[in-house]
MDAnalysis code that builds the backbone (N, CA, C; Angstrom):
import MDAnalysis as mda
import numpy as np

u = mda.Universe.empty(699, n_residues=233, atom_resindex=np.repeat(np.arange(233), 3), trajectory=True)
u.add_TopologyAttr("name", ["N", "CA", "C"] * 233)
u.add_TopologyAttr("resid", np.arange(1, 234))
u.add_TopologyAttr("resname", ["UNK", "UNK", "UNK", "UNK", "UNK", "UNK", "UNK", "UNK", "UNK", "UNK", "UNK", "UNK", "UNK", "UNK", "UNK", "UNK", "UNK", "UNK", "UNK", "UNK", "UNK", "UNK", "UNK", "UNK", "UNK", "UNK", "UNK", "UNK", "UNK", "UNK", "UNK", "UNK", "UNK", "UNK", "UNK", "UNK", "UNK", "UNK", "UNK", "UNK", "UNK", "UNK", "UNK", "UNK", "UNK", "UNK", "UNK", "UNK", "UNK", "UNK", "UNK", "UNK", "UNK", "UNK", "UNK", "UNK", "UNK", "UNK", "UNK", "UNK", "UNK", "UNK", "UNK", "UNK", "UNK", "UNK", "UNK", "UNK", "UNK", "UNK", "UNK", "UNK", "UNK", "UNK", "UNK", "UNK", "UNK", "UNK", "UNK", "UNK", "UNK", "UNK", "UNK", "UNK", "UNK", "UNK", "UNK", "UNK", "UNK", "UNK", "UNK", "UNK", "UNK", "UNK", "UNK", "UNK", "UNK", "UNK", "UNK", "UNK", "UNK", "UNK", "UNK", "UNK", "UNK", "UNK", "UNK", "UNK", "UNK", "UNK", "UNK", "UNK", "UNK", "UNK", "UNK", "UNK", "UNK", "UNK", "UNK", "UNK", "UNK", "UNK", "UNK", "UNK", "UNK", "UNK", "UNK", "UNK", "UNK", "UNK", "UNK", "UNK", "UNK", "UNK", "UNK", "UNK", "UNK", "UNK", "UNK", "UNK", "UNK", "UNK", "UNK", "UNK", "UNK", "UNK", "UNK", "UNK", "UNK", "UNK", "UNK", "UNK", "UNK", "UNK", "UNK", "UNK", "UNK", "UNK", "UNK", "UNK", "UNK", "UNK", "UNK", "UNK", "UNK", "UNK", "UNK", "UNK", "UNK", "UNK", "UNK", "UNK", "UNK", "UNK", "UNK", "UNK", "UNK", "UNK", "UNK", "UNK", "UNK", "UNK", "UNK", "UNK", "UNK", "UNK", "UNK", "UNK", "UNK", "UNK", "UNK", "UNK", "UNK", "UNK", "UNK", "UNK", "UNK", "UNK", "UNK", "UNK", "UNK", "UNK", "UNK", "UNK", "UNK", "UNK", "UNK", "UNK", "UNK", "UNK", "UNK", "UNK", "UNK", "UNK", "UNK", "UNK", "UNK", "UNK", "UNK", "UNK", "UNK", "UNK", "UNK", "UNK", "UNK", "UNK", "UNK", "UNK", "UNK", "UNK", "UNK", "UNK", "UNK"])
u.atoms.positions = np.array([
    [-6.075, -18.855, -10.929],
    [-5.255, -17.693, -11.191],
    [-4.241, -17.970, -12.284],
    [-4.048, -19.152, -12.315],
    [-3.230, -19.823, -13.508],
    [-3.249, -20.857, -14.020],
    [-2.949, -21.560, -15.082],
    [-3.419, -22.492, -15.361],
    [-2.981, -23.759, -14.915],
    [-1.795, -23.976, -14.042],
    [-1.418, -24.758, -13.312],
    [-1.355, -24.417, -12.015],
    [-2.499, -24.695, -11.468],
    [-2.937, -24.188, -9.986],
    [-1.882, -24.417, -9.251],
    [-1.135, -23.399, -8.026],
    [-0.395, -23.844, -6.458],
    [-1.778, -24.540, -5.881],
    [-0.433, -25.413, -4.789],
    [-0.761, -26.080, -4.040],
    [-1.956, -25.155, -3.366],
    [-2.867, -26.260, -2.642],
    [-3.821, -25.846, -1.115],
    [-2.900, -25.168, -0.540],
    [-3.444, -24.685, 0.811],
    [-2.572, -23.887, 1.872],
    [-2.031, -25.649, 2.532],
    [-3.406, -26.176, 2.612],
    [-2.672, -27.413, 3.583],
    [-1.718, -28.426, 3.350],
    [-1.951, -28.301, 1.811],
    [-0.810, -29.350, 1.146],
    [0.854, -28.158, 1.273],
    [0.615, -27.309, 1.034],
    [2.056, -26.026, 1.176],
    [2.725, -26.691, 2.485],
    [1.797, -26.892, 3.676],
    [2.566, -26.877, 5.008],
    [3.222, -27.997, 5.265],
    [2.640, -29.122, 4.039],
    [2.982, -30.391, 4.503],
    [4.338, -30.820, 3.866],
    [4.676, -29.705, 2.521],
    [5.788, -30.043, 2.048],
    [6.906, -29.622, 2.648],
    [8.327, -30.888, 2.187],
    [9.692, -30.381, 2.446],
    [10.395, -29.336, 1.971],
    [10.779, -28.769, 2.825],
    [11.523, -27.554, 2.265],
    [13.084, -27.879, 1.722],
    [14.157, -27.948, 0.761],
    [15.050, -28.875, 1.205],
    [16.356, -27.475, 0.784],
    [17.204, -27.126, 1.744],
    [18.367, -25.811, 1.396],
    [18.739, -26.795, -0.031],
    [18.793, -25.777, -1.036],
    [18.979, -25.730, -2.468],
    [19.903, -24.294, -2.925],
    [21.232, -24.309, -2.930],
    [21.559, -22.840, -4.031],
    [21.825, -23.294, -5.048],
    [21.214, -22.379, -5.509],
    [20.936, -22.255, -7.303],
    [20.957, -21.151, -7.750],
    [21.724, -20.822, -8.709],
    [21.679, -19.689, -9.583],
    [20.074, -19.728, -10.281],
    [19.529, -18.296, -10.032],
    [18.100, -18.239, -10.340],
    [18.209, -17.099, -11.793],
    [17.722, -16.970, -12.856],
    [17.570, -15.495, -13.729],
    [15.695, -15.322, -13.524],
    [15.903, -14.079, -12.997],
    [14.557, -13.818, -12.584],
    [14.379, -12.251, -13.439],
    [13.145, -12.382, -14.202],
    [13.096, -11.344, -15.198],
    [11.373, -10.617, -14.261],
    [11.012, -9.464, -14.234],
    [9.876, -8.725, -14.086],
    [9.692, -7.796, -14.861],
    [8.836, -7.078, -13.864],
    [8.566, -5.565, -14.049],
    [8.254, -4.559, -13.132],
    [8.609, -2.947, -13.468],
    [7.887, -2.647, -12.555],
    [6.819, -2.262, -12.655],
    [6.607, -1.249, -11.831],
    [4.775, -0.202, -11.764],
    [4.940, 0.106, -13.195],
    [5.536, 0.579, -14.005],
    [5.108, 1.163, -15.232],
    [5.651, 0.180, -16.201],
    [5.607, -1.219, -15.887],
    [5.616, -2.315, -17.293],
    [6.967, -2.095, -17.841],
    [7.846, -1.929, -16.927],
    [8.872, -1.522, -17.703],
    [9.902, -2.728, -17.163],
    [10.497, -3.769, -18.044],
    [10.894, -4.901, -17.671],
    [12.469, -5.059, -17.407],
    [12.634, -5.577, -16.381],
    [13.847, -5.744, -15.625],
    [14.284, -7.356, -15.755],
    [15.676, -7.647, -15.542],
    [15.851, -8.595, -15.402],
    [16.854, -8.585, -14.199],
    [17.054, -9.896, -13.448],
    [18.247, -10.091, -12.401],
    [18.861, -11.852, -11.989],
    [20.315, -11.928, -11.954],
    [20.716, -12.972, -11.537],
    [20.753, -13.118, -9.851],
    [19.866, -14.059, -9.236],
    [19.530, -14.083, -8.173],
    [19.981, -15.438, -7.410],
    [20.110, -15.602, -5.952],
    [20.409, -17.009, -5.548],
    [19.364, -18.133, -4.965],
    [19.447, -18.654, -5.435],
    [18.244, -19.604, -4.678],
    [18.722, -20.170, -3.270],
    [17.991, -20.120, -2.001],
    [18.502, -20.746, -1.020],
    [17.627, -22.186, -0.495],
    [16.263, -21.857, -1.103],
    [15.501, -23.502, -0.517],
    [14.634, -23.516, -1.712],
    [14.175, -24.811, -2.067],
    [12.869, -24.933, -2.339],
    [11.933, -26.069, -2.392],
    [11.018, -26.013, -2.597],
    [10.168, -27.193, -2.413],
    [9.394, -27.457, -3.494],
    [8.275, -28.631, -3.487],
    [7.383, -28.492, -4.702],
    [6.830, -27.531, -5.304],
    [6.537, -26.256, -4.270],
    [5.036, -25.412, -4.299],
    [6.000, -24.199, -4.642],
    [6.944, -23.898, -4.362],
    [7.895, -22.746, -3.693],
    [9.152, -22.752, -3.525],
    [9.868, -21.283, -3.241],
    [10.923, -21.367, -3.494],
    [11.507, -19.893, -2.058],
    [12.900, -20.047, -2.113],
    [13.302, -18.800, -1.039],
    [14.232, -18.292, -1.924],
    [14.850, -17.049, -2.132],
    [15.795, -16.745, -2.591],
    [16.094, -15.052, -2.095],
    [17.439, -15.209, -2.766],
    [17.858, -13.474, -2.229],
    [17.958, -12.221, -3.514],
    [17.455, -11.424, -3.015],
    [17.722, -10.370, -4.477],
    [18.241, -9.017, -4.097],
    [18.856, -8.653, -5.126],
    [18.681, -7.251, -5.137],
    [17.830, -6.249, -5.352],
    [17.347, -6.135, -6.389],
    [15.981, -5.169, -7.217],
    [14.783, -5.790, -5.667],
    [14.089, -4.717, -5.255],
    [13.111, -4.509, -4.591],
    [12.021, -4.709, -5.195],
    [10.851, -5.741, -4.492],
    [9.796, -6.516, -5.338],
    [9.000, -6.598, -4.091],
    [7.894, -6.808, -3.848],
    [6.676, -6.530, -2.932],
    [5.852, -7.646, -3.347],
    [4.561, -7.957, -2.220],
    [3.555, -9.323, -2.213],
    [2.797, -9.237, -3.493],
    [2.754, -9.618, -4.094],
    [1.474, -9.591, -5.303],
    [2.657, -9.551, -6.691],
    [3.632, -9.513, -7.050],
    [4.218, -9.279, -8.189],
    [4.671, -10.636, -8.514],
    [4.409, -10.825, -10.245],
    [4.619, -11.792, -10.724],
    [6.029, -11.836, -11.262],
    [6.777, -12.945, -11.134],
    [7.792, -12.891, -12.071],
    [8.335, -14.652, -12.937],
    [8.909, -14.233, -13.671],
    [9.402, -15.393, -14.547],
    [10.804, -15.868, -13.957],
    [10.843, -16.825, -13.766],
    [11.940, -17.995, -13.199],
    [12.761, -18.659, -14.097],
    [14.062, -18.800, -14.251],
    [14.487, -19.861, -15.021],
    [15.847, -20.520, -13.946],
    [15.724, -21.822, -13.913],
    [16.847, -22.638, -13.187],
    [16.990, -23.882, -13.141],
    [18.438, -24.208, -12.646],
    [18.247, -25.584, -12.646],
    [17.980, -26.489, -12.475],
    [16.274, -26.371, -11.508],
    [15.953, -27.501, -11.031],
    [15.672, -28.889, -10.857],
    [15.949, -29.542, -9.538],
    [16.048, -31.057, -9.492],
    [14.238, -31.226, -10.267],
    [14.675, -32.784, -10.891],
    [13.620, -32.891, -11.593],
    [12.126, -33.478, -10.812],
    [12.511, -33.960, -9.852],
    [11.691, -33.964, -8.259],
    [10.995, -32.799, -7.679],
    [11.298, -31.826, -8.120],
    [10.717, -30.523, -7.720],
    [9.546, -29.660, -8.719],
    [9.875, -30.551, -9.805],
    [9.227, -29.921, -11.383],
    [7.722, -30.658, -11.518],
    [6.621, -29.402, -12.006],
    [5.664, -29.988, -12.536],
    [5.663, -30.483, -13.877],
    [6.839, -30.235, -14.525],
    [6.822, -30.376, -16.092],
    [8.251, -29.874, -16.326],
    [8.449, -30.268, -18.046],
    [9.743, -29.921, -18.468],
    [11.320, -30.662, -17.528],
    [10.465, -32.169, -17.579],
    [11.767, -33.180, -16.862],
    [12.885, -33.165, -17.116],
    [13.029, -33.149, -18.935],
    [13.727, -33.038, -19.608],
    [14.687, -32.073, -19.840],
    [14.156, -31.134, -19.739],
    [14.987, -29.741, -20.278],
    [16.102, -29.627, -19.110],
    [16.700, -28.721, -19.709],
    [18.336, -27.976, -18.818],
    [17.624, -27.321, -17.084],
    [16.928, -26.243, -17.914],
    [16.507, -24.984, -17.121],
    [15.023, -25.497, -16.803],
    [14.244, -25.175, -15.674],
    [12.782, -25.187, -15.660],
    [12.026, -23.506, -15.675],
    [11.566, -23.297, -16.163],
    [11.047, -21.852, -16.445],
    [9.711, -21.877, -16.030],
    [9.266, -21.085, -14.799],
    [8.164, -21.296, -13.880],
    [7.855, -19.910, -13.611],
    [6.650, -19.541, -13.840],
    [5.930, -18.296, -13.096],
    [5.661, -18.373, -11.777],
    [6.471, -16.987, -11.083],
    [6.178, -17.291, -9.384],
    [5.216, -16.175, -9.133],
    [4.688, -16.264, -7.874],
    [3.825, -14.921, -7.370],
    [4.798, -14.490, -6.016],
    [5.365, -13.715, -5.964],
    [5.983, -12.801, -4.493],
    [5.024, -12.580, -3.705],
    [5.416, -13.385, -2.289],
    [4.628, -13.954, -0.937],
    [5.051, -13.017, 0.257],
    [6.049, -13.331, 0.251],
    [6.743, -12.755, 1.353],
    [7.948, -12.196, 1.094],
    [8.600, -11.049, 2.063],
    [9.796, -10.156, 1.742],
    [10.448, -9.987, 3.093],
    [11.593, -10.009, 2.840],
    [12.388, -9.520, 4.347],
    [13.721, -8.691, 3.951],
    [14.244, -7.933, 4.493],
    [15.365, -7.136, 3.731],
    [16.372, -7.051, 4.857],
    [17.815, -7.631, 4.742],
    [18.538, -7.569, 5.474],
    [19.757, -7.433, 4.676],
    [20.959, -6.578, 4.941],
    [22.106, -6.274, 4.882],
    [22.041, -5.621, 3.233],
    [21.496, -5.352, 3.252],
    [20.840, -4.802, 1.876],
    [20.529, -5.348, 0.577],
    [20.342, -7.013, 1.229],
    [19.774, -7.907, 0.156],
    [18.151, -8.318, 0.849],
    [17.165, -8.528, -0.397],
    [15.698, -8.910, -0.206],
    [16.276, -10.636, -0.219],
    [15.479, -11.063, 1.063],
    [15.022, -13.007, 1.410],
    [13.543, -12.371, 0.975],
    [12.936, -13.221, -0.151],
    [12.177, -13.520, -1.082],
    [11.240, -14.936, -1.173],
    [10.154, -15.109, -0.503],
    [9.287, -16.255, -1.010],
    [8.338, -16.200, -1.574],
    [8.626, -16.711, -2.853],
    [7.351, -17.148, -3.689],
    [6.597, -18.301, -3.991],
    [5.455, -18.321, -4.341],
    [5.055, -19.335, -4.874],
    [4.636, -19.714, -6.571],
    [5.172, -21.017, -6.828],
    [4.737, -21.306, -8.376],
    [3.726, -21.083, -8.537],
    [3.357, -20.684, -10.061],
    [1.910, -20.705, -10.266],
    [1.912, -21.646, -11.323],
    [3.158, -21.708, -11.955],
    [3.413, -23.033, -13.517],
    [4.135, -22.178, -14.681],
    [3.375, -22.538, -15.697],
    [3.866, -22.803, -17.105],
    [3.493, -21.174, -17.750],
    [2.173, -20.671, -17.494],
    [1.412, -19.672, -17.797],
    [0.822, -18.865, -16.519],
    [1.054, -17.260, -17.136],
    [1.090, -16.522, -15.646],
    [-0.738, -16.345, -15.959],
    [-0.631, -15.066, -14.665],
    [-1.921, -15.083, -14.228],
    [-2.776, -14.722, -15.488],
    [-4.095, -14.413, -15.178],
    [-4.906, -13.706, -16.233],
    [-4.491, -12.377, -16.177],
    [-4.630, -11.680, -17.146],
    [-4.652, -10.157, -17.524],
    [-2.835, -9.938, -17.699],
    [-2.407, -10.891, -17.459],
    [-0.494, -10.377, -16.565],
    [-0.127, -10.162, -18.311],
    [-0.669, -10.126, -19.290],
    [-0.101, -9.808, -20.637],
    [-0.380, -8.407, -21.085],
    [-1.578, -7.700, -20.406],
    [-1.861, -6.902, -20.431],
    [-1.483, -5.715, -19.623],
    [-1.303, -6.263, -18.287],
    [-0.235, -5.589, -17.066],
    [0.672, -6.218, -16.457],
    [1.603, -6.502, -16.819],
    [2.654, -7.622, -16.171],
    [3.778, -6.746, -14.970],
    [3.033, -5.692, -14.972],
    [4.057, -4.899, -13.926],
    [2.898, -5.138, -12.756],
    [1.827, -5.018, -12.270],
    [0.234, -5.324, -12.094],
    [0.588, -6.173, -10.462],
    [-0.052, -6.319, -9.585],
    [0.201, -6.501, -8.487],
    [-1.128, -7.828, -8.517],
    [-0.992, -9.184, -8.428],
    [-2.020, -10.122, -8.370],
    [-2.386, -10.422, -6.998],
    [-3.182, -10.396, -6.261],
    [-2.938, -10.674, -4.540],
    [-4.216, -12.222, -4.555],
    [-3.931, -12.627, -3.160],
    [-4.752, -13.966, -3.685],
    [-6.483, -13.379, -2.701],
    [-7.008, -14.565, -2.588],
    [-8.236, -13.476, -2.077],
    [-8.175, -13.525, -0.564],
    [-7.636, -14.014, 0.401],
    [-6.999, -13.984, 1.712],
    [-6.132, -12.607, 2.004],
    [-5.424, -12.164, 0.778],
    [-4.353, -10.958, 0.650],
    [-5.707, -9.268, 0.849],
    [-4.863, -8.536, 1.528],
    [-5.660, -7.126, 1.834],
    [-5.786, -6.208, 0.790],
    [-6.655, -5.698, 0.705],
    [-6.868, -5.014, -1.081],
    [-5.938, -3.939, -0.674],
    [-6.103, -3.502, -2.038],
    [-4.898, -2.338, -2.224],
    [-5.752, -1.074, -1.624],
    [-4.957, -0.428, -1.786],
    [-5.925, 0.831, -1.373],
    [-6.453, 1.622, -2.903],
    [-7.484, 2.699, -2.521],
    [-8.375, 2.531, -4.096],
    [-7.820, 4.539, -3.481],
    [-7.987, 5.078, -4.676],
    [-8.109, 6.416, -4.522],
    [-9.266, 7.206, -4.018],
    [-10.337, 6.591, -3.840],
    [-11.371, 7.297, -2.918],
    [-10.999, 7.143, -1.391],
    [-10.634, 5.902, -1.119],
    [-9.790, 5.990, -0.014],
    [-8.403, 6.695, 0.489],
    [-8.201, 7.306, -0.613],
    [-6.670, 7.754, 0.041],
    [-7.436, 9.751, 0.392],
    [-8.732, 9.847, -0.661],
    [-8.918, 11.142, -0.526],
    [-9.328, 11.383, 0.480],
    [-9.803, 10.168, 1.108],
    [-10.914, 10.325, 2.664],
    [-9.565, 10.326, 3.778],
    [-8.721, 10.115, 4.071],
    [-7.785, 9.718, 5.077],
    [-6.962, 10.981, 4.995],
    [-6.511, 11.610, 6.424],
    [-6.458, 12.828, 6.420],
    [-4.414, 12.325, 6.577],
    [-3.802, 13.173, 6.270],
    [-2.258, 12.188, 6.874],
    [-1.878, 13.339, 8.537],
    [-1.376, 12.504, 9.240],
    [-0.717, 12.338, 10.903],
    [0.185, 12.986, 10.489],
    [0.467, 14.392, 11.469],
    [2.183, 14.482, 11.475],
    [2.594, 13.830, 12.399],
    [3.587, 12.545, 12.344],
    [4.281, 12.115, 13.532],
    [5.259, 11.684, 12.367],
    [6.313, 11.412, 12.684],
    [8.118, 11.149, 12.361],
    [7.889, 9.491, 12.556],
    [8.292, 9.096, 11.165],
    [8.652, 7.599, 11.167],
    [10.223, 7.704, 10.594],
    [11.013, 6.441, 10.854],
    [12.174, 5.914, 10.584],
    [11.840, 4.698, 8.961],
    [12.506, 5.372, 8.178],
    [12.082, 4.735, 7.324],
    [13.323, 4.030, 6.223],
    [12.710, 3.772, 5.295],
    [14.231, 2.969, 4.422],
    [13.487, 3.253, 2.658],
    [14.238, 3.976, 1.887],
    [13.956, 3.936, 0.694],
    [14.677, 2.973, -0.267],
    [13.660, 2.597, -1.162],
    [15.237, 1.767, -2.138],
    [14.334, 1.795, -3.606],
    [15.401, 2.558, -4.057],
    [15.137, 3.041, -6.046],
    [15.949, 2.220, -6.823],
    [15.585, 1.814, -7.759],
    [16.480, 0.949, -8.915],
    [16.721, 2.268, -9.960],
    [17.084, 2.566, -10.059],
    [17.758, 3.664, -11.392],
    [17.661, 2.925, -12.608],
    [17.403, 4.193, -13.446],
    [16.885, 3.580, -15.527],
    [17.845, 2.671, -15.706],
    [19.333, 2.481, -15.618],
    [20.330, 1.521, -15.517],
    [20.584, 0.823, -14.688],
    [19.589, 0.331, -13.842],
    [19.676, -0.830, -12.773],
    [20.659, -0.927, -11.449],
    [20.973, 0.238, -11.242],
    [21.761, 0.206, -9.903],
    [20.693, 0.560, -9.240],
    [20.951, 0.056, -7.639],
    [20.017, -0.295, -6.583],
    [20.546, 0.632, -5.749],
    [19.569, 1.784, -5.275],
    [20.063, 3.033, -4.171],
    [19.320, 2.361, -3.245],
    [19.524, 2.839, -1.894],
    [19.148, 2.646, -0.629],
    [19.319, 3.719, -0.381],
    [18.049, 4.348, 1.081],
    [18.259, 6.202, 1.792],
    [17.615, 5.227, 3.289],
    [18.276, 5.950, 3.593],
    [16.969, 6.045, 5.514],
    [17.017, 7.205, 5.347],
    [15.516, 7.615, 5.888],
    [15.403, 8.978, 6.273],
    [14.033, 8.915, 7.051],
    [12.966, 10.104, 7.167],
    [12.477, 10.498, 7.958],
    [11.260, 10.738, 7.032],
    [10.287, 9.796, 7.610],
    [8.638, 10.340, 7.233],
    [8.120, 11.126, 8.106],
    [7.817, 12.288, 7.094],
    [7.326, 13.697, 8.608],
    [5.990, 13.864, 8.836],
    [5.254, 12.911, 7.586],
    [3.898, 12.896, 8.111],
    [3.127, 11.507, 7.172],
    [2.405, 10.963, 7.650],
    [2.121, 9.307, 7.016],
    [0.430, 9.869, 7.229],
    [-0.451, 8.819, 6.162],
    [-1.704, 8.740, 5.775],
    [-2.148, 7.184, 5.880],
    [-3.013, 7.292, 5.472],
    [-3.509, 5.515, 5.454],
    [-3.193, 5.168, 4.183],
    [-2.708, 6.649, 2.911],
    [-2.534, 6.229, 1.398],
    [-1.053, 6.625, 1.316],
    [-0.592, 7.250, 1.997],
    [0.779, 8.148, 1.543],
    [1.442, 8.495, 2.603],
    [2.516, 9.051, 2.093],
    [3.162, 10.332, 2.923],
    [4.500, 11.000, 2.689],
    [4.784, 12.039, 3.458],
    [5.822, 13.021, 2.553],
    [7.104, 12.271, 3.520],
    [7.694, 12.418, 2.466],
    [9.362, 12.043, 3.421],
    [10.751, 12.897, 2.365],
    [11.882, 13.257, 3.164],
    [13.024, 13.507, 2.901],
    [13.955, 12.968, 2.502],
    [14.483, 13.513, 1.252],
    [15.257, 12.621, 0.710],
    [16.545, 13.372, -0.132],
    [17.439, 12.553, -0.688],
    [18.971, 12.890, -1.385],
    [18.741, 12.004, -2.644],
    [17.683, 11.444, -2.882],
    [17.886, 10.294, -4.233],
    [17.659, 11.130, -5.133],
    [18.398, 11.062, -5.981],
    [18.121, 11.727, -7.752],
    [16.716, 10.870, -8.223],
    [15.075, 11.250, -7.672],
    [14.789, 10.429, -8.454],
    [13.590, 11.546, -9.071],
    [12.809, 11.426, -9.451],
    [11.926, 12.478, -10.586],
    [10.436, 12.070, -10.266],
    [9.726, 12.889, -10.992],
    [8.097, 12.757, -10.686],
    [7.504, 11.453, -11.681],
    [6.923, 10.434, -10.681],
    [6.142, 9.283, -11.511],
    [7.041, 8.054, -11.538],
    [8.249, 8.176, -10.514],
    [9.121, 7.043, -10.553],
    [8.573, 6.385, -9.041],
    [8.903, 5.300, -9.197],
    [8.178, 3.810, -8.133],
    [9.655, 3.769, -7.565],
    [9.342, 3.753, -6.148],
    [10.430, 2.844, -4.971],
    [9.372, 2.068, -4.139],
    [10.288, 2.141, -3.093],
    [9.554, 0.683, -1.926],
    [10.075, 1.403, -0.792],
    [9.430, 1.040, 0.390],
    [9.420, 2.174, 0.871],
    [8.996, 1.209, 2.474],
    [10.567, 1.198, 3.620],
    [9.930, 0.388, 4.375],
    [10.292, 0.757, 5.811],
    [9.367, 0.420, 7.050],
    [9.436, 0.792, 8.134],
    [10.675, 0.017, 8.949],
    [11.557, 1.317, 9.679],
    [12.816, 0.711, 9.605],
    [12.764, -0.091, 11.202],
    [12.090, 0.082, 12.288],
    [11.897, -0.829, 12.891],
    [10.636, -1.843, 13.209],
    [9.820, -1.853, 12.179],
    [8.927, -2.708, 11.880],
    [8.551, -2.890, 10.724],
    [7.417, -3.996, 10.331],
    [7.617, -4.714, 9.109],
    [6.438, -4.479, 8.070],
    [6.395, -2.946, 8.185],
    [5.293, -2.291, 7.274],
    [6.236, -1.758, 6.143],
    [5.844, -2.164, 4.534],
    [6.453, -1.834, 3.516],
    [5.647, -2.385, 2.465],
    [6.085, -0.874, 1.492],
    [4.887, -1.080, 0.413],
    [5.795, -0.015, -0.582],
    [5.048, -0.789, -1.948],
    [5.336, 0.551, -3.266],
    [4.962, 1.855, -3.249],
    [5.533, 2.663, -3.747],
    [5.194, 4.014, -3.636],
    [5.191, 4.765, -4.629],
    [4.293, 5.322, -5.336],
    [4.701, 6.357, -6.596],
    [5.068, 8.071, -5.833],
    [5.881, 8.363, -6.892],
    [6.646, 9.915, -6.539],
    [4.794, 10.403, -7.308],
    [4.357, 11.082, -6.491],
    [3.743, 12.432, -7.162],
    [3.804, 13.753, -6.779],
    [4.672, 14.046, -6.227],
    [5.536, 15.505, -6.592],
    [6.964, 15.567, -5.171],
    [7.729, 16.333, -5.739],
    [8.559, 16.617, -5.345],
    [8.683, 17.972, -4.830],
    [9.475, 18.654, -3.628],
    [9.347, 19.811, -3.448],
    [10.403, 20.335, -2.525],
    [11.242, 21.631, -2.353],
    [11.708, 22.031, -1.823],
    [11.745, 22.787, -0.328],
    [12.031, 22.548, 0.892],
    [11.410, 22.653, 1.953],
    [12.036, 23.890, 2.089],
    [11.804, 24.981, 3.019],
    [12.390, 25.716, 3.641],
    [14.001, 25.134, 3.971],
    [14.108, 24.838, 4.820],
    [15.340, 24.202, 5.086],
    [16.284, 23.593, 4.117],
    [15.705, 23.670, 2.753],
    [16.372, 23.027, 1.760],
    [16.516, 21.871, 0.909],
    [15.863, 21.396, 2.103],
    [15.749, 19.550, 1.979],
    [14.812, 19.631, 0.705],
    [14.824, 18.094, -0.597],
    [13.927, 17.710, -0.897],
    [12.798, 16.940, -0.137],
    [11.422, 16.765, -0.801],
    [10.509, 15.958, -0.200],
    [9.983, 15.586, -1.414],
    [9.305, 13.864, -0.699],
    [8.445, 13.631, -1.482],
    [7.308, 13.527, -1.339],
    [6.540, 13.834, -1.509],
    [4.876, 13.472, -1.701],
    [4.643, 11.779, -2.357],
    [4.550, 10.700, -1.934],
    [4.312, 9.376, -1.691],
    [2.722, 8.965, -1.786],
    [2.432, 8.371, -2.962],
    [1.008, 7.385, -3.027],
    [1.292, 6.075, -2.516],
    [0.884, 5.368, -1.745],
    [1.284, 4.303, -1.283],
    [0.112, 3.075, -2.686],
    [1.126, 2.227, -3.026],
    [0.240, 1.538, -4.392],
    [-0.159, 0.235, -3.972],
    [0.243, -0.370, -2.968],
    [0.029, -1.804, -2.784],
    [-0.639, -2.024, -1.747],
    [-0.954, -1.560, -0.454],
    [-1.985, -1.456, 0.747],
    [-1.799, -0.007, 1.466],
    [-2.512, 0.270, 2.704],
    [-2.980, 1.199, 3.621],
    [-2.120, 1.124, 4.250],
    [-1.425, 1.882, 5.065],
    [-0.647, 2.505, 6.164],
    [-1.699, 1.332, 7.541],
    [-0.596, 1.076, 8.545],
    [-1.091, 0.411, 9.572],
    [-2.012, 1.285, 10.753],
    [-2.636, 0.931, 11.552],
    [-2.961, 2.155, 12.896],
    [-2.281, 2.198, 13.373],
    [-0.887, 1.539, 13.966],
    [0.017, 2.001, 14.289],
    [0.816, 3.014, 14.389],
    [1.241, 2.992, 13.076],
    [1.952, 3.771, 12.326],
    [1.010, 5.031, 12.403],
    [-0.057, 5.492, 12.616],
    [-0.890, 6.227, 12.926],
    [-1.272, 6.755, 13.973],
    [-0.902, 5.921, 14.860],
    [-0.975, 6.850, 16.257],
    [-2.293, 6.499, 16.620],
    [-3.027, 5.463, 16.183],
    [-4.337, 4.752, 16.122],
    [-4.857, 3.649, 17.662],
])
């Protein structure tokens, strides 16, 4: 996937993890290639990997660029230098007090294939659950049942909104939910289950005014399927 392969799974388990803070500059993108940057904290890391906390909302499969000060014990390369500048892949996510705990794994020096061509682009490894495809979202009918949910939008100038509100009806691809965010048609949030640990990207494809007044959104879910759970399954 890159040209400086991560570790096995079995060599991952065997390494030390060692608490490390470090000022991290972590640059991406999002769904529409549109590139962000953020000063982030590092809390552990190891040979393979790293933990850290963020603001900007980022999901399993997204690549991003690393720069920090790492011990030179931890480095595949660049002993020498100040900063080590490492391509990670986003593993895992947890969101508490309205900061993202973040684990990734290195991939090295050079990101994935194609990531020059889509670097906003979601890479999953082949163990990871495919995304959902649009023939699938046309076949899946959506549930009205009420979920508790959590929105979070980065705005064109990089402030980070947060909403809870109310999904009034969920799909295996989508679903409509209520909202107060200023945000517009074709803009990406994240979008997560507020007492369980289903969360995924979402594109706006339309917006609409309810009887009652409320906005809604109409939600493509971009990174996997809605659970059976969450379905009433």
């Amino acid at each position: 996937m890159a040209a400086d392969k991560p570790a096995s799974k079995p060599e991952r388990r065997q390494e030390t993890r060692m608490s490390l803070r470090l000022p991290v500059r972590v640059q991406g993108h999002d769904a529409r290639n549109q590139a962000w940057e953020e000063m982030a904290a590092m809390e552990n890391t190891s040979y393979g990997g790293a933990a850290m906390r963020m603001k900007r909302p980022v999901v399993r499969g997204q690549v991003l660029s690393l720069a920090l000060p790492l011990p030179k014990h931890f480095r595949r390369y660049d002993l020498s230098e100040a900063f080590y500048r490492v391509y990670a892949l986003v593993r895992h996510t947890a969101t508490t007090a309205g900061e993202q705990r973040v684990g990734v794994l290195f991939l090295g020096k050079s990101p994935p294939k194609d990531y020059e061509a889509n670097p906003g682009g979601l890479y999953l490894l082949p163990t990871d659950p495919p995304p959902v495809t649009q023939e699938e979202r046309r076949k899946w009918p959506r549930t009205a049942i009420f979920v508790n949910v959590r929105l979070h939008w980065t705005t064109p100038d990089g402030q980070e909104l947060e909403e809870q509100t109310i999904a009034e009806n969920i799909g295996r691809g989508g679903a409509r939910v209520m909202t107060s965010l200023p945000v517009v048609k074709g803009d990406v949030l994240r979008l997560e289950e507020v007492d369980g640990d289903f969360q995924v990207r979402a594109e706006i494809r339309n917006i609409y005014i309810g009887s009652d007044h409320i906005p809604r959104l109409n939600l493509r879910f971009v990174d996997a399927a809605a659970p059976d759970r969450l379905l009433g399954l």
